[in-house]
Structure formats: C-alpha cells, structure tokens
PDBQT receptor file of N, H, CA, C and O in Angstrom, charges set to zero:
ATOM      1  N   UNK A   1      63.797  -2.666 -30.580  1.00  0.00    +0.000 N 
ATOM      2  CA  UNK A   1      63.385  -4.031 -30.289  1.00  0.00    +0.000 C 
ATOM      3  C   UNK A   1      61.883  -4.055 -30.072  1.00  0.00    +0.000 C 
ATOM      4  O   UNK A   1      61.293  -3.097 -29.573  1.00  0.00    +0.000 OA
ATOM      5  N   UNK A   2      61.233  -5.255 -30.486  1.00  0.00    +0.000 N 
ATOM      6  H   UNK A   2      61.713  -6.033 -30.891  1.00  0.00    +0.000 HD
ATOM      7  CA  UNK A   2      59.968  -5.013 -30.250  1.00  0.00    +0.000 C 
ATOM      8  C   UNK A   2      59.197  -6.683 -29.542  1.00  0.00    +0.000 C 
ATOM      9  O   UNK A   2      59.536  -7.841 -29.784  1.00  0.00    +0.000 OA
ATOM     10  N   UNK A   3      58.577  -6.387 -29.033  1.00  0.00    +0.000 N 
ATOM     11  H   UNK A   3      58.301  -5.446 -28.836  1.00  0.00    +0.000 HD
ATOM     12  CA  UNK A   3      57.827  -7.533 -28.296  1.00  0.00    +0.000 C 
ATOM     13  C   UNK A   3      57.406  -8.977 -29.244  1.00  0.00    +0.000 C 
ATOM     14  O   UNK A   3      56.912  -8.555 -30.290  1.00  0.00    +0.000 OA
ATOM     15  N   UNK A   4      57.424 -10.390 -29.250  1.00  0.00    +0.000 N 
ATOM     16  H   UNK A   4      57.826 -10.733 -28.400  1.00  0.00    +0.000 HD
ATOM     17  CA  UNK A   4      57.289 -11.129 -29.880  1.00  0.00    +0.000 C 
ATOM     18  C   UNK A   4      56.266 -12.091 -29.638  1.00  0.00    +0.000 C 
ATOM     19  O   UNK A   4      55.940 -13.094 -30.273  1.00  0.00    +0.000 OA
ATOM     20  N   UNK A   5      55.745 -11.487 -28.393  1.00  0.00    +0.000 N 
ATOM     21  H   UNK A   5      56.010 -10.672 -27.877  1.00  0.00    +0.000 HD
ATOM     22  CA  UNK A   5      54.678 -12.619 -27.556  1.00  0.00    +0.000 C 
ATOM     23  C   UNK A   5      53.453 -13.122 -28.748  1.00  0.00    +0.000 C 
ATOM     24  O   UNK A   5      52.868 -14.201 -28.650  1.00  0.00    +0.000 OA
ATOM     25  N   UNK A   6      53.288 -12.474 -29.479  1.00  0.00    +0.000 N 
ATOM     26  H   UNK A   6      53.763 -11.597 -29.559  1.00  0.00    +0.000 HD
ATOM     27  CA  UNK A   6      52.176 -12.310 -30.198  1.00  0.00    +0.000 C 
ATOM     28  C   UNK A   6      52.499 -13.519 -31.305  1.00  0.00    +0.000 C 
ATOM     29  O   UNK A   6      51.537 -13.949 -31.941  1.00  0.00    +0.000 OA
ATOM     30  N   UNK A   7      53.456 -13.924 -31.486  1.00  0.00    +0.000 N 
ATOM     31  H   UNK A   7      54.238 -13.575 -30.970  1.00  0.00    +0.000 HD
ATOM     32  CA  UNK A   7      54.010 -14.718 -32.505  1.00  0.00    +0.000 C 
ATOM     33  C   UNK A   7      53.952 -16.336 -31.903  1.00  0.00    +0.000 C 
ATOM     34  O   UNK A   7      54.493 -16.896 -30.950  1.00  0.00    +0.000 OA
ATOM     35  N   UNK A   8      52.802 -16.867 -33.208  1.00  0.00    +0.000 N 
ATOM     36  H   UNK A   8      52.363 -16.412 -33.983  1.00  0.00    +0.000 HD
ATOM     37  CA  UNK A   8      52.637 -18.448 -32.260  1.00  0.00    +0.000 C 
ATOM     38  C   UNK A   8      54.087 -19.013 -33.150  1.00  0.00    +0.000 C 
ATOM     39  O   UNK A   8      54.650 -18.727 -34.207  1.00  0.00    +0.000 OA
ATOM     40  N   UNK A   9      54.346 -20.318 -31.614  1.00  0.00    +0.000 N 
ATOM     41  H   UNK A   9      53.889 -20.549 -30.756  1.00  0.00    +0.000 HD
ATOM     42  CA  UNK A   9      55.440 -21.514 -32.743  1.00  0.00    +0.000 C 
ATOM     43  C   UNK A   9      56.438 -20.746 -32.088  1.00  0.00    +0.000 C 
ATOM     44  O   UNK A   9      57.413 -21.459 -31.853  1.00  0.00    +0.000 OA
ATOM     45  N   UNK A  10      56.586 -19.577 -31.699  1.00  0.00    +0.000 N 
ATOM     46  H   UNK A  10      55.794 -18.997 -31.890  1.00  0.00    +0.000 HD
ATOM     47  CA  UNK A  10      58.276 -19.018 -31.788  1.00  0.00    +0.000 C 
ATOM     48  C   UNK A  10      59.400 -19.731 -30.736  1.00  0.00    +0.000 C 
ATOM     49  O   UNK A  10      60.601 -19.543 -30.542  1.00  0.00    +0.000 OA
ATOM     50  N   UNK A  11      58.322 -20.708 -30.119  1.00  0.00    +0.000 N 
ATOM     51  H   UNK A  11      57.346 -20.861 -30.276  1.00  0.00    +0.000 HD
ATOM     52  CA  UNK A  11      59.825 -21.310 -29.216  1.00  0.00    +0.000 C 
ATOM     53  C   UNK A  11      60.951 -22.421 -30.023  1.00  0.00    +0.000 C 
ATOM     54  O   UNK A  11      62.139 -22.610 -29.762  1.00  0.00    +0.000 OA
ATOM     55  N   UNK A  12      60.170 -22.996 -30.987  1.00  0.00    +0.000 N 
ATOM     56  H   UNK A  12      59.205 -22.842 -31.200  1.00  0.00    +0.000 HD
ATOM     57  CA  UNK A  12      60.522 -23.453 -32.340  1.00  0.00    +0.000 C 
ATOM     58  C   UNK A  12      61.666 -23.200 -32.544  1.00  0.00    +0.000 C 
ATOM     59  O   UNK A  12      62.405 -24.170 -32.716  1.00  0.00    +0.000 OA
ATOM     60  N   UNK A  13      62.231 -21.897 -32.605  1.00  0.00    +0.000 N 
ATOM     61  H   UNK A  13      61.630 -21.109 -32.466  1.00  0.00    +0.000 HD
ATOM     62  CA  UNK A  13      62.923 -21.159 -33.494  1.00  0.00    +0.000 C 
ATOM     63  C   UNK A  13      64.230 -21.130 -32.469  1.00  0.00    +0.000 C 
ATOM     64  O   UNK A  13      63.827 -20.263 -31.694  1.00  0.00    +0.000 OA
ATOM     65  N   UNK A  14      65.295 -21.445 -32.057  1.00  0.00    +0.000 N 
ATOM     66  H   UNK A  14      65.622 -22.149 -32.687  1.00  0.00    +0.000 HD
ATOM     67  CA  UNK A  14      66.361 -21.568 -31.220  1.00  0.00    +0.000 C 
ATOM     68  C   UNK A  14      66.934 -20.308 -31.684  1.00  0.00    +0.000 C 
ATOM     69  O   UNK A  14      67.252 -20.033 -32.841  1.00  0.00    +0.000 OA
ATOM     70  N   UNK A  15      67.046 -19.430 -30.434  1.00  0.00    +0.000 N 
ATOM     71  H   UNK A  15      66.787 -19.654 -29.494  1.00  0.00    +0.000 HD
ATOM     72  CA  UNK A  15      67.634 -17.929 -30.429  1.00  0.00    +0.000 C 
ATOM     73  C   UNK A  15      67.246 -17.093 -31.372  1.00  0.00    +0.000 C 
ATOM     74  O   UNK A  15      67.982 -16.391 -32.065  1.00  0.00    +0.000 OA
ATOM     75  N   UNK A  16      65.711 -17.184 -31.416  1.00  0.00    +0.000 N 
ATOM     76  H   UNK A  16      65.113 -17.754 -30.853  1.00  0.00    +0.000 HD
ATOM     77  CA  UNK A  16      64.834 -16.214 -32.463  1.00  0.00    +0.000 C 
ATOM     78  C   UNK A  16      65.612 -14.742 -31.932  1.00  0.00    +0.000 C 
ATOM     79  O   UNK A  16      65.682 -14.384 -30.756  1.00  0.00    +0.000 OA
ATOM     80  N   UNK A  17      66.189 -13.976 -33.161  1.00  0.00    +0.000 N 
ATOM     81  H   UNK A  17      66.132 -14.267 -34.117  1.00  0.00    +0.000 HD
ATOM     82  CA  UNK A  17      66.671 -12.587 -32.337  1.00  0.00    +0.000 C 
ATOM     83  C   UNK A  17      66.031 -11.406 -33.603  1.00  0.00    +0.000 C 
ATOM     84  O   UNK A  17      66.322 -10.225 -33.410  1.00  0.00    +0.000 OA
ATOM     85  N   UNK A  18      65.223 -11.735 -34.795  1.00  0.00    +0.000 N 
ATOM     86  H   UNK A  18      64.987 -12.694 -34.951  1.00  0.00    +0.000 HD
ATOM     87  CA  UNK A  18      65.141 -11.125 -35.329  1.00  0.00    +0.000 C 
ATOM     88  C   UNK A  18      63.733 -11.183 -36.510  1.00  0.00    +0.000 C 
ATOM     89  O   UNK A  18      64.023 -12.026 -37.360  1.00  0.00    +0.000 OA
ATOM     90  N   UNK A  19      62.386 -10.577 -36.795  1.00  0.00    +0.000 N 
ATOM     91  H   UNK A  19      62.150  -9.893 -36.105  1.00  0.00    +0.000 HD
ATOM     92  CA  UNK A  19      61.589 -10.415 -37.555  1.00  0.00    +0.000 C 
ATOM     93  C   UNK A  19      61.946  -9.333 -38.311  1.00  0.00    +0.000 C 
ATOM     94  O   UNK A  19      62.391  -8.313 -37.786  1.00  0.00    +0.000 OA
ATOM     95  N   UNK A  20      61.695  -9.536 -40.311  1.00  0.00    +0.000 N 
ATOM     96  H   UNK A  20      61.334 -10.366 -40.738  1.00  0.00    +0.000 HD
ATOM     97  CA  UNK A  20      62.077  -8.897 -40.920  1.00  0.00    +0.000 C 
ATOM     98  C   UNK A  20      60.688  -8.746 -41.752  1.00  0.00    +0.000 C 
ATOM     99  O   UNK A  20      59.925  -9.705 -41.866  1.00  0.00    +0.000 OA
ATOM    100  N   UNK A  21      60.513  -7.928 -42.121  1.00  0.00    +0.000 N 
ATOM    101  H   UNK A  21      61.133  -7.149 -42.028  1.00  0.00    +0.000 HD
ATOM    102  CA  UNK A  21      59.090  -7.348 -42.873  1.00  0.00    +0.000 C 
ATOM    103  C   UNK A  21      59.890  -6.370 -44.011  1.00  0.00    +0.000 C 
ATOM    104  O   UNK A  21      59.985  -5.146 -43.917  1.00  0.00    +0.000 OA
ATOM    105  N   UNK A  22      60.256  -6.923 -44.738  1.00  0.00    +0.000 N 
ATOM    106  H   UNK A  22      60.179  -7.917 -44.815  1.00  0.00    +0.000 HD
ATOM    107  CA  UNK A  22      61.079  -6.452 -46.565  1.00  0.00    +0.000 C 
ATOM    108  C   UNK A  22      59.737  -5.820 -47.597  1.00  0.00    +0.000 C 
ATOM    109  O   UNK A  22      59.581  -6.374 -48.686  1.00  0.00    +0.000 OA
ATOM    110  N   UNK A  23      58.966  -4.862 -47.276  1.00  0.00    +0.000 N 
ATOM    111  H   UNK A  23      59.093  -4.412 -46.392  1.00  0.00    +0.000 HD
ATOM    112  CA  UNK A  23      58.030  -4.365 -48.475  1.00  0.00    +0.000 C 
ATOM    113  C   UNK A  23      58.935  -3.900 -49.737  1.00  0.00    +0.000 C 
ATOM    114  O   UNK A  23      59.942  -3.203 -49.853  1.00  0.00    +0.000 OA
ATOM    115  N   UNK A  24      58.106  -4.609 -50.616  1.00  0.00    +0.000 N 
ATOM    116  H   UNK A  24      57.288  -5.175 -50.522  1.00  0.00    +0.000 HD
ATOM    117  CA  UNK A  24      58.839  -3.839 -51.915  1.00  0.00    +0.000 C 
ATOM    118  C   UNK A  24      57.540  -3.663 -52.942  1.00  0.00    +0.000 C 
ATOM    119  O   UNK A  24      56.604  -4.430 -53.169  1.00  0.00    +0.000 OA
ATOM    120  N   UNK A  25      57.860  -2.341 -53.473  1.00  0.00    +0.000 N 
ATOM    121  H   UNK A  25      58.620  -1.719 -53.288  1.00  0.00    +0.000 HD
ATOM    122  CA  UNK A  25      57.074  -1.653 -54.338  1.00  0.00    +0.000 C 
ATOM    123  C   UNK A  25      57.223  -2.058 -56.087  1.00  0.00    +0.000 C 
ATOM    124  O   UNK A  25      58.357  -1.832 -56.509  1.00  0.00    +0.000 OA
ATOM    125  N   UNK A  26      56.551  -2.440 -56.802  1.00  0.00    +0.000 N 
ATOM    126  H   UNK A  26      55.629  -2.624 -56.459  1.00  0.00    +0.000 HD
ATOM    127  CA  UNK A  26      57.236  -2.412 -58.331  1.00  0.00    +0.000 C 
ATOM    128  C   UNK A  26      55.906  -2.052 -59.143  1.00  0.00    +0.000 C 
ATOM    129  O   UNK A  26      54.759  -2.381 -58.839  1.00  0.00    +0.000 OA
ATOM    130  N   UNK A  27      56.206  -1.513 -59.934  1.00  0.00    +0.000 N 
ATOM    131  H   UNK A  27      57.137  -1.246 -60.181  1.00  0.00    +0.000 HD
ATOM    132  CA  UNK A  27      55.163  -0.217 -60.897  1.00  0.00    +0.000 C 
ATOM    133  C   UNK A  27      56.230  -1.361 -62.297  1.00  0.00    +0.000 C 
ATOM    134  O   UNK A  27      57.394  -1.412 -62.693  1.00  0.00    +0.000 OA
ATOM    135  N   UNK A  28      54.554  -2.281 -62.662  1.00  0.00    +0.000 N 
ATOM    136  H   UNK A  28      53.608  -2.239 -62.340  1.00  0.00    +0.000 HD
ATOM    137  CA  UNK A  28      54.602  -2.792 -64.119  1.00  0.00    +0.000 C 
ATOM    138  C   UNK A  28      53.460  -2.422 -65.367  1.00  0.00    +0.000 C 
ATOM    139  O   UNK A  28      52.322  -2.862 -65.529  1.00  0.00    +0.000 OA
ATOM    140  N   UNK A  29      54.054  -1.674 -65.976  1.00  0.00    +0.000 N 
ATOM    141  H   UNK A  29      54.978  -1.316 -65.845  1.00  0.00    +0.000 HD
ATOM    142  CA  UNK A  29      52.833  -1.307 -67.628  1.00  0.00    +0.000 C 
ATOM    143  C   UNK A  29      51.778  -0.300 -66.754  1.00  0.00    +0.000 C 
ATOM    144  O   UNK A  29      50.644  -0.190 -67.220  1.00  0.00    +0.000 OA
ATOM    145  N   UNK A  30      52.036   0.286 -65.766  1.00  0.00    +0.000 N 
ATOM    146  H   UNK A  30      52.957   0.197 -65.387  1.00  0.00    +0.000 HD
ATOM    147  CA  UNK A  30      51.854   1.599 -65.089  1.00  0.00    +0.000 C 
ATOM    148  C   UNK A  30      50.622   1.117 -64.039  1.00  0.00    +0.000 C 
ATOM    149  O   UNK A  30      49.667   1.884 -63.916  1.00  0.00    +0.000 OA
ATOM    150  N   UNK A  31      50.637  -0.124 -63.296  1.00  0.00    +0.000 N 
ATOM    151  H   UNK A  31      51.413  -0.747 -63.395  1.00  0.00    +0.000 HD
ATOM    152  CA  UNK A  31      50.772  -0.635 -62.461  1.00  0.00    +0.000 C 
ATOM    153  C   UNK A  31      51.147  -1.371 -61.478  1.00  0.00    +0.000 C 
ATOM    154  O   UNK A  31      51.372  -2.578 -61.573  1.00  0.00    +0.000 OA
ATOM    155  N   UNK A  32      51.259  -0.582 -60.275  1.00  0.00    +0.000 N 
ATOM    156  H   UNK A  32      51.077   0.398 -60.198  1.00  0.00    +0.000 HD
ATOM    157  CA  UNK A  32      51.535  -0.846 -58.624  1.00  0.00    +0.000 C 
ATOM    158  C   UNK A  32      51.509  -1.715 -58.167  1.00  0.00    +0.000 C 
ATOM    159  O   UNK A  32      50.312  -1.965 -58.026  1.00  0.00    +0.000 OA
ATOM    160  N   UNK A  33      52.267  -2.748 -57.632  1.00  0.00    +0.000 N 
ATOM    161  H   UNK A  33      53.239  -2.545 -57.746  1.00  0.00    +0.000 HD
ATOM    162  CA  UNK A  33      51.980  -3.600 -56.593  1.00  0.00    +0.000 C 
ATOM    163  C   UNK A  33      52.844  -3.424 -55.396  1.00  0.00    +0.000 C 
ATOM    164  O   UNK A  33      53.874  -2.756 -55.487  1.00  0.00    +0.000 OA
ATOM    165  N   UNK A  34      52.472  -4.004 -54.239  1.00  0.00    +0.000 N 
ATOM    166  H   UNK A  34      51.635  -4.546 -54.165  1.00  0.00    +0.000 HD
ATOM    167  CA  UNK A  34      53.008  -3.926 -53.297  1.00  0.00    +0.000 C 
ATOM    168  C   UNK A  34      52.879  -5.235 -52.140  1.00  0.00    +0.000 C 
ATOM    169  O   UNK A  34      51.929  -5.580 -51.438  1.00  0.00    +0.000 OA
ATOM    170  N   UNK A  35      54.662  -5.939 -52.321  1.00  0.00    +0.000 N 
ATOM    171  H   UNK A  35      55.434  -5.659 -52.892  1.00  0.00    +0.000 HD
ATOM    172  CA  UNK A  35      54.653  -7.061 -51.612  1.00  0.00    +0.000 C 
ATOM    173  C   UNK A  35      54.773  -7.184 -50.288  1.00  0.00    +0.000 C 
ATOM    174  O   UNK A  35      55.111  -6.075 -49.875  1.00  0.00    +0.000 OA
ATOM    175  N   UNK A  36      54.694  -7.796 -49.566  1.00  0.00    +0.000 N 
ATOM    176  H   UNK A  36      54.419  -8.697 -49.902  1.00  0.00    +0.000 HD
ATOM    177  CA  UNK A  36      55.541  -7.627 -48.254  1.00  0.00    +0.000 C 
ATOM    178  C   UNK A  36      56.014  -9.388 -47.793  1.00  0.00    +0.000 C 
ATOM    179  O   UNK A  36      55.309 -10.397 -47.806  1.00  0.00    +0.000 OA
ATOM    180  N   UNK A  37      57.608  -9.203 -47.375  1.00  0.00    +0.000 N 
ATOM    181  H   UNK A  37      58.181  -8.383 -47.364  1.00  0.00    +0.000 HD
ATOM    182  CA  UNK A  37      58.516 -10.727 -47.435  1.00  0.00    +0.000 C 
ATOM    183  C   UNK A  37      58.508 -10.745 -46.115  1.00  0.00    +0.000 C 
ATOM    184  O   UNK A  37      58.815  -9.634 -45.682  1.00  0.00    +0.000 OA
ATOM    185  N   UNK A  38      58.232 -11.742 -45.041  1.00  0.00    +0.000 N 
ATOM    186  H   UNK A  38      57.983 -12.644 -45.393  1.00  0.00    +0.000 HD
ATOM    187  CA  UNK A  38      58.617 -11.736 -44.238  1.00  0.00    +0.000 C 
ATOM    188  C   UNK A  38      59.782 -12.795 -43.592  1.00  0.00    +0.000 C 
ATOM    189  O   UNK A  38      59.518 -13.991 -43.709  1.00  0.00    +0.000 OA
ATOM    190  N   UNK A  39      61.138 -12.405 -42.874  1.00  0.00    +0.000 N 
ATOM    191  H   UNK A  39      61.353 -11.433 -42.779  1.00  0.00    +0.000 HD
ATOM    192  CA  UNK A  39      62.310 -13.502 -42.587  1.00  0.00    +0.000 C 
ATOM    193  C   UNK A  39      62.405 -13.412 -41.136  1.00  0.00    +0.000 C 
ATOM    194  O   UNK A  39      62.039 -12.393 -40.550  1.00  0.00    +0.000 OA
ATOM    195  N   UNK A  40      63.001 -14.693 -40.363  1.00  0.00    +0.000 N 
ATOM    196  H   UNK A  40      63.298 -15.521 -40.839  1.00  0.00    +0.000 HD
ATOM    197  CA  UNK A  40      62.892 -14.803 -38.785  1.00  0.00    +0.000 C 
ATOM    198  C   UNK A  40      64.926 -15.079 -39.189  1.00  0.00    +0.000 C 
ATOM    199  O   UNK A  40      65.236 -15.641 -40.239  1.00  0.00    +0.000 OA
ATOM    200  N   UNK A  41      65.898 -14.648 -38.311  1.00  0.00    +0.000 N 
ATOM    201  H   UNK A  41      65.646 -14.191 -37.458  1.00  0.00    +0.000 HD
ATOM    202  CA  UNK A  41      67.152 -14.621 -38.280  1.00  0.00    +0.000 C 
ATOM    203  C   UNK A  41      67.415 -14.878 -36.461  1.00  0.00    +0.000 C 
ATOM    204  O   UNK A  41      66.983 -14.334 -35.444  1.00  0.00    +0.000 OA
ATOM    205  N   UNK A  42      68.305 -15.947 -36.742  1.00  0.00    +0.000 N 
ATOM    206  H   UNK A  42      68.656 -16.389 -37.568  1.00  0.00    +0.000 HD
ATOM    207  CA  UNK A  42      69.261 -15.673 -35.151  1.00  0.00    +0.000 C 
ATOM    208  C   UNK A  42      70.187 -14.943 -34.970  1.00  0.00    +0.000 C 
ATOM    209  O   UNK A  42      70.731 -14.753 -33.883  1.00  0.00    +0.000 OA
ATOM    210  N   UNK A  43      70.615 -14.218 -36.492  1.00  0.00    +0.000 N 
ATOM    211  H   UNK A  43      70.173 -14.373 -37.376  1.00  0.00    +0.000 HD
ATOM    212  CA  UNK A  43      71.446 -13.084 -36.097  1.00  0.00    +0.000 C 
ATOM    213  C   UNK A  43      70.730 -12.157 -35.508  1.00  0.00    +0.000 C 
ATOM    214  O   UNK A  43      69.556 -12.284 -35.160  1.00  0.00    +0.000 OA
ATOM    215  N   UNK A  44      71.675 -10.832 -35.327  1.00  0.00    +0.000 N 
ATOM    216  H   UNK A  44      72.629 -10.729 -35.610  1.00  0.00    +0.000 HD
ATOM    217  CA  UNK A  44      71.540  -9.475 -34.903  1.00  0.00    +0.000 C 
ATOM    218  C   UNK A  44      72.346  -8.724 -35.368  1.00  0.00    +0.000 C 
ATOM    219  O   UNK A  44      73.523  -8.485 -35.097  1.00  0.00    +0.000 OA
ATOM    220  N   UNK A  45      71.721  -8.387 -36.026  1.00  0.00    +0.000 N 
ATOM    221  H   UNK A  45      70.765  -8.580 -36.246  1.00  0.00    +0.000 HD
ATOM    222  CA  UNK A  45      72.131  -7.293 -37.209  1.00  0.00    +0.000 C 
ATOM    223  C   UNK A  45      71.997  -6.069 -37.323  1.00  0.00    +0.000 C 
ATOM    224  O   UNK A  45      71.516  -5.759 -36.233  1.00  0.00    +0.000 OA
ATOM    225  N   UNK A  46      72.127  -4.903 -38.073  1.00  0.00    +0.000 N 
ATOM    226  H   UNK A  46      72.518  -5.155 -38.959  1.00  0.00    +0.000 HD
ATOM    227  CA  UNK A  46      71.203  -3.520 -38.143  1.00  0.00    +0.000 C 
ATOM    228  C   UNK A  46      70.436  -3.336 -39.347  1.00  0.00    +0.000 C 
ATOM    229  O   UNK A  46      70.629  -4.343 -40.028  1.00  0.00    +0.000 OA
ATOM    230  N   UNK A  47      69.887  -2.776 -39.771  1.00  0.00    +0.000 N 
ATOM    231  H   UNK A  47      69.731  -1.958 -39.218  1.00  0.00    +0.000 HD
ATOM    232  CA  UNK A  47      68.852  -3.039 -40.714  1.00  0.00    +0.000 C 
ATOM    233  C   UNK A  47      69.550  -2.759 -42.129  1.00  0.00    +0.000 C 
ATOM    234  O   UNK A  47      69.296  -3.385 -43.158  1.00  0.00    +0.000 OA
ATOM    235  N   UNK A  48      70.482  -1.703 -42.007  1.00  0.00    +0.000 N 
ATOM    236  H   UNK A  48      70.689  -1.194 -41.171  1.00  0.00    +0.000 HD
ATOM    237  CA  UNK A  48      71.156  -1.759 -43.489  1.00  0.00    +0.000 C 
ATOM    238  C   UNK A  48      71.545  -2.614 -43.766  1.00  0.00    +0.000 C 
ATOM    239  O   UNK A  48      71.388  -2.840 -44.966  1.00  0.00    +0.000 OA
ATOM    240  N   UNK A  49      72.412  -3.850 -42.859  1.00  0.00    +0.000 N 
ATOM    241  H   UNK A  49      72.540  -3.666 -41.884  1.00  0.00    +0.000 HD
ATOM    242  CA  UNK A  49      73.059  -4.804 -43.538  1.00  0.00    +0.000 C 
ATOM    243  C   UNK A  49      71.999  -6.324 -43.568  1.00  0.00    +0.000 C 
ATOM    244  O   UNK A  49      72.479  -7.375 -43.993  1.00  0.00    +0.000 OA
ATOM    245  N   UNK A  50      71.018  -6.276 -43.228  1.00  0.00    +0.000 N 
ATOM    246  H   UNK A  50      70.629  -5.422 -42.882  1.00  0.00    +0.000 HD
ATOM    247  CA  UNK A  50      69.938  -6.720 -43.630  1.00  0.00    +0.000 C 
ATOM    248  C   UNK A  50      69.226  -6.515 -44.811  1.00  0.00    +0.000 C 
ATOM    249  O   UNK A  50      68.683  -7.383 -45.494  1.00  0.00    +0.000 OA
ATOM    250  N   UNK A  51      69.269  -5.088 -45.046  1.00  0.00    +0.000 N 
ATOM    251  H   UNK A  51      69.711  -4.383 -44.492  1.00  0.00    +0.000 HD
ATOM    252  CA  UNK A  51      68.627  -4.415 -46.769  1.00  0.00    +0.000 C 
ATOM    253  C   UNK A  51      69.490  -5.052 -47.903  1.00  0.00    +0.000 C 
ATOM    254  O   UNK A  51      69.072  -5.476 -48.981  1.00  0.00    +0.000 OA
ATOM    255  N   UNK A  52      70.818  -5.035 -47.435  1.00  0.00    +0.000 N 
ATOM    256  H   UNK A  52      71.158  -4.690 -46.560  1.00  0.00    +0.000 HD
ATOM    257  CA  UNK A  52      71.858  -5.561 -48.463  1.00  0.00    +0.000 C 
ATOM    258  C   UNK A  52      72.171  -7.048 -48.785  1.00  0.00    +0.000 C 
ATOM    259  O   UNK A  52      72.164  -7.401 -49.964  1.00  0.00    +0.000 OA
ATOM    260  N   UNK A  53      72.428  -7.879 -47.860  1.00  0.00    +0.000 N 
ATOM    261  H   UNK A  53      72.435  -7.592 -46.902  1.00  0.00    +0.000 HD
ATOM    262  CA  UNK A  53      71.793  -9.298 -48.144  1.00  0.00    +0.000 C 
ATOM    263  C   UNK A  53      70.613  -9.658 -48.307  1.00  0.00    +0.000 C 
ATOM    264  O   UNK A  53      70.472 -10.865 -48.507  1.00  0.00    +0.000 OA
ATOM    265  N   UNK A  54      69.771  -9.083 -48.294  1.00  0.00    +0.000 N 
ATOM    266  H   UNK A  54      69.886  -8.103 -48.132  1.00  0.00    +0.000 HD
ATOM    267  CA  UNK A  54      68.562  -9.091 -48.797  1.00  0.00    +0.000 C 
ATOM    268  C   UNK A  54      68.441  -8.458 -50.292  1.00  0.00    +0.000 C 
ATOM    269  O   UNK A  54      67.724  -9.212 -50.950  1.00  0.00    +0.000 OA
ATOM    270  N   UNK A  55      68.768  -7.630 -50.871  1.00  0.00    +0.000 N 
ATOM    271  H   UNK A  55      69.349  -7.018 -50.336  1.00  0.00    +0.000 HD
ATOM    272  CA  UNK A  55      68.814  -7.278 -52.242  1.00  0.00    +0.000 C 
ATOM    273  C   UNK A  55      69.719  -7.741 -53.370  1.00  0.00    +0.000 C 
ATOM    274  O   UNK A  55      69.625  -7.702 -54.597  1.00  0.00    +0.000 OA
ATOM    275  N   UNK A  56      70.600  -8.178 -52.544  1.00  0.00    +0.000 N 
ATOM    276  H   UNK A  56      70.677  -8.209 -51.548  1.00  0.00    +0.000 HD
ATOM    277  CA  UNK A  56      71.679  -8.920 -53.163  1.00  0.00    +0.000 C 
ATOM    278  C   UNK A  56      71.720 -10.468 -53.525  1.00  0.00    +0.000 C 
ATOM    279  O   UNK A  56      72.479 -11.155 -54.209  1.00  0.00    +0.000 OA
ATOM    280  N   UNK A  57      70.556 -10.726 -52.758  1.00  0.00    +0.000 N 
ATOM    281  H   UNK A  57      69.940 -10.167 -52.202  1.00  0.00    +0.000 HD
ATOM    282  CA  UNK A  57      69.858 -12.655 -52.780  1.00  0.00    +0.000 C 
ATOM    283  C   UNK A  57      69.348 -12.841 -53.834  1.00  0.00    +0.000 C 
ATOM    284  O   UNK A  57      68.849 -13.936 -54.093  1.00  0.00    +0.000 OA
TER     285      UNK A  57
C-alpha cells in the first residue's frame, strides 16, 4: 500500500482504494517506445488480476 496524500482531487473519487501505473513496452520497425496508462479503481484487487483485465480490455 502506498501513501496518496500527494494526489490532488482524490476526495472526488468515493472509496479511492487503488492507483494503477500499466507501462507497456512495444518495439515498431526496430523502434522502442514506452507508454505508461494510468487507472484509479474502488476495487481491491492483487495485481495479477489487474494485469489480466487490463490486457484483456
């Protein structure tokens, strides 16, 4: 778990329980990029089953 104070707006968010930071890598015509997604969830989850609805979207 990690601290959220730092995050403006978050009272906004009714039972904020979760920041997701999804980097993904993709190598096109033999260049690199590198994204990063970020998602706010009121679930609570563990991160694999986060990786998987997330790749599966």
């Amino acid at each position: 778990m990690m601290d959220i104070d730092w995050m403006a707006g978050k009272e906004a968010w009714e039972a904020l329980n979760t920041i997701i930071r999804y980097r993904c890598w993709r190598t096109v015509k033999g260049e690199q990029t590198v994204s990063d997604w970020y998602y706010i969830s009121n679930t609570n989850r563990d991160a694999q089953e986060y990786y998987r609805y997330l790749r599966g979207h």
